[in-house]
C-alpha positions in Angstrom: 0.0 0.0 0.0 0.9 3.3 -1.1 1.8 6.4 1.3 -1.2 8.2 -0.9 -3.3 5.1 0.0 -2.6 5.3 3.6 -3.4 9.0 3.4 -7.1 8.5 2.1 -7.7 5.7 4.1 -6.8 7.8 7.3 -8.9 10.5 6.3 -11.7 7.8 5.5 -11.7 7.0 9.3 -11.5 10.8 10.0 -14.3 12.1 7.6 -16.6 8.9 9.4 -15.4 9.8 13.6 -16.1 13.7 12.2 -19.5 12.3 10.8 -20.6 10.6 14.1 -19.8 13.7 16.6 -21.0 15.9 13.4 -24.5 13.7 13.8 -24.4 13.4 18.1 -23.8 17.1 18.1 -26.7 18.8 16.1 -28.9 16.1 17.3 -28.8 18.1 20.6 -30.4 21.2 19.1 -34.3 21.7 18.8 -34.6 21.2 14.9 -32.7 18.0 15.0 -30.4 16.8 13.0 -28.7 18.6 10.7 -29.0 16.5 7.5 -26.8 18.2 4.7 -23.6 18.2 6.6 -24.0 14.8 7.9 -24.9 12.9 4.4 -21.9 15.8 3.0 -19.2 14.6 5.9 -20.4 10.5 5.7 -20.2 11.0 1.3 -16.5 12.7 1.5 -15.3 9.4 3.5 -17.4 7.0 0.8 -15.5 8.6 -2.2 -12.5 9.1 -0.2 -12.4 5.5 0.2 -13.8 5.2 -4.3 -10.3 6.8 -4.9 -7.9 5.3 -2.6 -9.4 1.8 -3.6 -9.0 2.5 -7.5 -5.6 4.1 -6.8 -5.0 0.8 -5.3 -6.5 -1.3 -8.1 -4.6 0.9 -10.9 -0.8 0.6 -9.3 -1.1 -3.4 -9.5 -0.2 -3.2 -13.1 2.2 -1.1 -12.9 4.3 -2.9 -10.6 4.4 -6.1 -12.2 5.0 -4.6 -16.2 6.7 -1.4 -16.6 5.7 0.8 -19.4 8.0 1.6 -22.2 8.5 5.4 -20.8 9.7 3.8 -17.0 12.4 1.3 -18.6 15.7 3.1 -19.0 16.5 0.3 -21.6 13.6 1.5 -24.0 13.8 3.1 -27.0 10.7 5.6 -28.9 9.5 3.0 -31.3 8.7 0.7 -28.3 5.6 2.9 -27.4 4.8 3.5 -30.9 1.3 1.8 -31.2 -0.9 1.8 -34.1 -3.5 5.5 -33.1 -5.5 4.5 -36.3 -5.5 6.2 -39.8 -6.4 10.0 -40.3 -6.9 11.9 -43.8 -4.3 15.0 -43.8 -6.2 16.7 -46.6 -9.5 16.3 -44.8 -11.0 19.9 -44.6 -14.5 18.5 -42.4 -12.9 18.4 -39.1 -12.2 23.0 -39.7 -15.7 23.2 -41.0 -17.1 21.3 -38.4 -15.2 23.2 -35.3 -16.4 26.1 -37.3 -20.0 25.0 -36.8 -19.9 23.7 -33.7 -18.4 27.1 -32.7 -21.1 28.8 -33.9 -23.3 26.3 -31.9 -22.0 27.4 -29.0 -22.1 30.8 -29.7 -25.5 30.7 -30.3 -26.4 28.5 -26.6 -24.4 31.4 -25.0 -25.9 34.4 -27.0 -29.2 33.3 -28.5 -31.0 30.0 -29.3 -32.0 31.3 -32.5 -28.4 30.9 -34.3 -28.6 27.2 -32.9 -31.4 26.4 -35.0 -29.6 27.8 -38.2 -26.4 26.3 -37.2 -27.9 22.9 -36.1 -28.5 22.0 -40.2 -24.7 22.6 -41.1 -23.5 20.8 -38.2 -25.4 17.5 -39.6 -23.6 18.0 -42.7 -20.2 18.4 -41.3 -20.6 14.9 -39.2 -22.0 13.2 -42.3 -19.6 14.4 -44.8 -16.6 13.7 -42.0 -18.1 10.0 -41.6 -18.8 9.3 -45.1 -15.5 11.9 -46.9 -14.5 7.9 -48.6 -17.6 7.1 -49.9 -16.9 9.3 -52.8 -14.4 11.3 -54.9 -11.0 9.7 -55.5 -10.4 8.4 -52.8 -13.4 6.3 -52.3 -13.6 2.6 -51.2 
């Protein structure tokens, strides 16, 4: 177990001791308990303890099979992996940041430029998915 580990799972068993006297104490007062801090204080130990555990879970890995990038032996083309093919000369992916620029432009300014710009943006997805279904290049 890691020192970060340790760390979250002490302040587990914090947030949940701070929870209890959190609970015992406003249950002395006339309205009762005081719900919000009590579910907030008994939530922060629960996902304190999500993230220590997947910290956890996520270091096995490593320990047993060193990435490329930790070995000192390694050289570039051993964490060269196939990323998948992409068109250079593809002009869909400008035209559709354009569009979805304008999208946003119109969500922050006035839903009335999303409605215009909602048509073009259906074009730009369809002619990025199917740019090699026609022209020269096509399949």
């Amino acid at each position: 177990m890691s020192f970060l580990q340790k760390m979250l799972y002490t302040l587990v068993v914090f947030y949940i001791i701070v929870g209890v006297a959190y609970t015992a104490w406003t249950a002395n007062y006339e309205t009762g308990i005081e719900w919000v801090g009590v579910v907030t204080l008994f939530l922060m130990a629960v996902f304190t303890a999500f993230v220590g555990f997947y910290l956890g879970v996520e270091n096995k890995p490593f320990k047993k099979n060193l990435l490329p990038e930790d070995r000192l032996d390694a050289e570039i083309a051993d964490a060269d992996y196939e990323l998948g093919f992409f068109s250079p000369w593809s002009w869909w992916p400008i035209a559709l940041a354009a569009v979805i620029g304008v999208v946003l432009i119109g969500v922050a300014v006035g839903w009335w430029i999303v409605f215009f710009a909602a048509p073009l943006l259906l074009i730009g997805i369809v002619g990025w998915v199917f740019e090699y279904y026609r022209g020269t290049f096509q399949h």
